[in-house]
Phi, psi and omega in degrees: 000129171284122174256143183220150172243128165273121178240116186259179191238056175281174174247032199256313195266011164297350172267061154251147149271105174274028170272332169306328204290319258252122189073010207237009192161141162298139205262138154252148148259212189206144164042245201257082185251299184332327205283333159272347226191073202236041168251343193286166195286293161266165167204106169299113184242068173275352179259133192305322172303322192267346163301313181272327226265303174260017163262334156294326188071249199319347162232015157290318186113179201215140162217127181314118151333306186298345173261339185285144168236130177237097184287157173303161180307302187327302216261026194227017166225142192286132196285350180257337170267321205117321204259133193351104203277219184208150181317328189275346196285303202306306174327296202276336161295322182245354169300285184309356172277330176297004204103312203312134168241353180253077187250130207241109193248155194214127190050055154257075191293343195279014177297292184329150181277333253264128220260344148266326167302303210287004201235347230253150190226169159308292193279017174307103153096045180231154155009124156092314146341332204310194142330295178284017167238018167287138197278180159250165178292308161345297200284342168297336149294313209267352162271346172295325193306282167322302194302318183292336176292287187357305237250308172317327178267009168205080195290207202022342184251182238190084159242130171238099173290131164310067186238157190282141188323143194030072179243135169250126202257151151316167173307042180280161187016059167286329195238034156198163204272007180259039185264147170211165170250172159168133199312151187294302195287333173282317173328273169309004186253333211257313210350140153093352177263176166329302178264125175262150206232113167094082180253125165239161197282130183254118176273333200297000000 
């Protein structure tokens, strides 16, 4: 299996070193991953703010043409709603286009039932941040909703969420078999190898 790490900027994932990560599978980020976090492999980008933000450049960061992925408007809405999709989404799109059958997703906070965490980012209220770009609990069902479409259309690949220990998650992959969870601490004990070890069907 080809592995790839999706990394969203839910705030779940600082407990990773993704420097760990670095060679061990290709890196997707996601939007502003760049201010901090300049080893992934792509950096997915669909929101227009982080587009001009990074055609600026300077105390923003500079990210290599070769890394950037800008999907078409088409591809930047959910094929079951309509309604606007998210960088983490995109990300996982193109892992699986690049190949990838292994995928490790890390701060897909909107998993969490949890009605402020699932809504809660790294970078909330920085550049790109505002107010008016904040999900809702709302919006965070209807990405859970997508993702099992998602996940349903593509039976051959293997996503495995990254999450913190006694975390109670949405209703994700009840109704197919690649869906797995897995502890923030096995996660860091195992990252990168072949066999991943104490993966579970996530039911919750």
């Amino acid at each position: 299996m080809s592995t790839a790490f999706i990394i969203g900027n839910g705030p779940t994932r600082l407990n990773v070193n993704l420097h760990d990560l670095v060679g061990k599978g290709k890196i997707y980020g996601c939007n502003a991953l760049y201010r901090d976090f300049d080893k992934f492999d792509y950096l997915v980008v669909i929101d227009e703010q982080f587009k001009k933000l990074i055609e600026m450049g300077g105390k923003e960061g500079f990210v290599e043409n070769t890394k950037l992925i800008l999907p078409p408007d088409e591809e930047c809405v959910e094929e079951t709603t309509g309604r606007r999709s998210n960088a983490g989404m995109n990300a996982m799109r193109e892992a699986i286009r690049h190949g990838a059958t292994k995928l490790f997703c890390l701060g897909f906070d909107f998993v969490l039932v949890d009605e402020e965490k699932n809504t809660d980012n790294i970078y909330k209220g920085s550049d790109g941040y505002g107010e008016e770009t904040h999900a809702t609990y709302e919006d965070s069902k209807h990405r859970v909703n997508y993702l099992n479409w998602f996940m349903k259309n593509n039976p051959d690949v293997r996503f495995t969420f990254v999450i913190p220990e006694q975390t109670q998650l949405f209703n994700i992959g009840l109704d197919v078999d690649n869906c797995f969870g897995m502890s923030m601490n096995n996660f860091n004990k195992h990252y990168g190898e072949q066999v991943v070890v104490e993966e579970t069907k996530e039911a919750s």
